[in-house]
N, C-alpha and C positions, 0 to 999 in steps of 0.2 A: 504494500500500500504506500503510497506514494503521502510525501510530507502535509501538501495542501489537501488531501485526501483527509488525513487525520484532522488536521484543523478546523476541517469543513464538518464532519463526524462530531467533532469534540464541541462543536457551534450548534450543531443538530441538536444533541443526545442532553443540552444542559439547557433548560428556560433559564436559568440567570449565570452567565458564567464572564467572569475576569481574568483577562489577560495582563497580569502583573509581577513589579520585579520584586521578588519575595513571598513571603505568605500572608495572609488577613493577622496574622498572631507577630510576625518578622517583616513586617514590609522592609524594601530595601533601597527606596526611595521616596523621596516628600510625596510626590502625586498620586504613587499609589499607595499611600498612608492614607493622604485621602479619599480615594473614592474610597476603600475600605471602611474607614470611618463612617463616610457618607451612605456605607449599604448597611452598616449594622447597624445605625441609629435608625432604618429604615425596618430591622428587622426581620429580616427574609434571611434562610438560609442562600448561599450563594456558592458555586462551584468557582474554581479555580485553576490558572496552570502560571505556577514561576517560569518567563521567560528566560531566566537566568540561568535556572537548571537543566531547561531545554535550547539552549545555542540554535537548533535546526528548526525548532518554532519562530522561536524571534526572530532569526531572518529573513523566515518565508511569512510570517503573520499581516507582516504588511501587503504582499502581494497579493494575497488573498482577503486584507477589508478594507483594500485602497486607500487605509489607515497608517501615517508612516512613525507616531511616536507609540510610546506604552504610558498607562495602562491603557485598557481596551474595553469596554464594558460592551456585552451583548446581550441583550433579552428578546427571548422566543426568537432568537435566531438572525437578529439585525443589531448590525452595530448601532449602538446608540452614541459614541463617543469618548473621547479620555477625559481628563481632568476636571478640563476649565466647564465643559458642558455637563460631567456631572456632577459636578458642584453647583453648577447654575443650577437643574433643574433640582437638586435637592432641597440646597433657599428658596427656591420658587413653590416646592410642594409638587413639580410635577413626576419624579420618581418613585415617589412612593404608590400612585396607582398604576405606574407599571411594572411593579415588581408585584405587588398583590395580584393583579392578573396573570401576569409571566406564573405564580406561586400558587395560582389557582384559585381565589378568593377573591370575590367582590367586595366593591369599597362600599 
């Protein structure tokens, strides 16, 4: 199976998944310390993959969400954005009823 194969599977197979450097417990940089922050104060469980640990992700991850920084935030299958945008929609209140849907649960 081919790298953007997995990607694409790993995008599939998780309604809330982050692509970030480190873990939600060890981030390994500010941004994604934040969105971290930003999905647990949101309360959803949230799937994950360390770019850091996977070299062969990180290089291809961009090729594949026409996304060229980390973190990565996707739900039900569509990148929704890194940082700055999900920080934005976190102060705004608009995350939280996409992660409750993505999580299966109406607002």
């Amino acid at each position: 199976m081919s790298i953007e194969q997995t990607i694409k599977d790993q995008i599939s197979d998780n309604s809330i998944l982050l692509y970030m450097k480190g873990s939600p417990q060890m981030p390994q940089c500010g941004f994604s310390a934040q969105v971290t922050q930003a999905l647990m104060q949101c309360g959803k469980r949230f799937a994950y993959v360390d770019v850091l640990g996977n070299p062969e992700i990180r290089a291809n991850l961009p090729k594949v969400s026409n996304w060229p920084t980390f973190p990565q935030l996707f739900i039900d299958g569509e990148l929704v954005g890194g940082c700055d945008i999900v920080t934005e929609m976190h102060e705004k209140g608009e995350l939280q009823p996409m992660l409750d849907k993505a999580a299966g649960e109406s607002g």
